[in-house]
C-alpha positions in Angstrom: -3.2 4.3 1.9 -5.0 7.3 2.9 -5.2 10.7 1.8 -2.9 12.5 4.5 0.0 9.6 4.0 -0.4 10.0 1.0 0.2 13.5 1.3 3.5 13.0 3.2 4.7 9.9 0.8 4.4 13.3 -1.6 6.2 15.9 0.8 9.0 13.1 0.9 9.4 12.7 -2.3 9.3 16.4 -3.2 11.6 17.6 -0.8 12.6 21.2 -0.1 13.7 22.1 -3.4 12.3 20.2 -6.5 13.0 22.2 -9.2 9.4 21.9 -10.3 9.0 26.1 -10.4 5.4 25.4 -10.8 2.1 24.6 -8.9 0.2 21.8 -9.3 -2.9 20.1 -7.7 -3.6 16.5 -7.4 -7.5 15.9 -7.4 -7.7 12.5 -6.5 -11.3 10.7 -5.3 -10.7 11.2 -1.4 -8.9 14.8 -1.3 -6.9 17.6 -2.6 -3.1 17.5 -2.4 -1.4 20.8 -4.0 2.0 21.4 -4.8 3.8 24.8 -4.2 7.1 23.6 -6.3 7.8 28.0 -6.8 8.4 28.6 -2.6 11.8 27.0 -1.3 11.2 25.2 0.5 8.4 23.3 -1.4 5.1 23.1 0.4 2.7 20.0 0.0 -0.8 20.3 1.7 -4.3 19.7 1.4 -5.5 23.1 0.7 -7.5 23.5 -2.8 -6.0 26.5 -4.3 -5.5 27.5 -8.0 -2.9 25.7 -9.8 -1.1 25.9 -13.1 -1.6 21.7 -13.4 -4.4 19.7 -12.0 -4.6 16.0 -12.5 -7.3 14.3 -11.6 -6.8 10.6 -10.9 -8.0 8.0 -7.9 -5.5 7.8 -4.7 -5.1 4.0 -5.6 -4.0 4.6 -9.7 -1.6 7.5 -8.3 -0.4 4.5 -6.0 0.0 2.1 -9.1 1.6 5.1 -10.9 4.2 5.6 -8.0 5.2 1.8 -7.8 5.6 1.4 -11.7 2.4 -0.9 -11.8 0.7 1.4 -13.9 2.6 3.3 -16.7 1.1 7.6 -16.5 0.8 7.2 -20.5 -1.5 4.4 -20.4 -3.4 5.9 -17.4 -3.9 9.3 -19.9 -4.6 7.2 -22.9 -7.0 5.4 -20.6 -9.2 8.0 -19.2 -7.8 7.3 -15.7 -5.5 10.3 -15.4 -7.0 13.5 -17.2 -4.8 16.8 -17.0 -5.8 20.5 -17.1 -3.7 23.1 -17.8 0.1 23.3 -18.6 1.2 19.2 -19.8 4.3 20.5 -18.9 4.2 20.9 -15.8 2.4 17.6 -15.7 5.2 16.0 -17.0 7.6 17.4 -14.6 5.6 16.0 -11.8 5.2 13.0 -12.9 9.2 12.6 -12.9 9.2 13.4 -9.6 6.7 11.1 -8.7 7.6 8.0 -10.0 
């Protein structure tokens, strides 16, 4: 999977209105996807702007996160998955995510 499907697997998942009321900004190792969860509708795209949540992770463990092959605890616990900024929001996400 690349980057930009993984960008719309995201924009699928998050819909037009989340609920999230946050931003958030996946850093993964091939690209940027940020989440505007605060506009209705919700916009998902590639730009690198400020966010209130950034996790950094690989495409492939967000895969493995998504599918239920890799538990997001166990990713944090592991070094794979490191957050910055508001774990609540990061938390939120990863509801919607998985």
């Amino acid at each position: 999977m690349n980057l930009q499907e993984f960008t719309d697997e995201i924009r699928s998942r998050i819909g037009t209105d989340s609920g999230l009321n946050a931003t958030i900004k996946l850093a993964t190792d091939q690209g940027i996807v940020y989440i505007d969860g605060k506009q209705v509708p919700n916009v998902v795209s590639n730009e690198d702007k400020p966010a209130e949540c950034t996790l950094q992770v690989s495409l492939n463990d967000l895969k493995k996160m998504g599918t239920g092959e890799l538990n997001p605890m166990a990713a944090f616990m592991l070094g794979k998955l490191k957050v910055q900024g508001d774990m609540s929001v990061a938390l939120k996400i990863g509801q919607k995510l998985s």
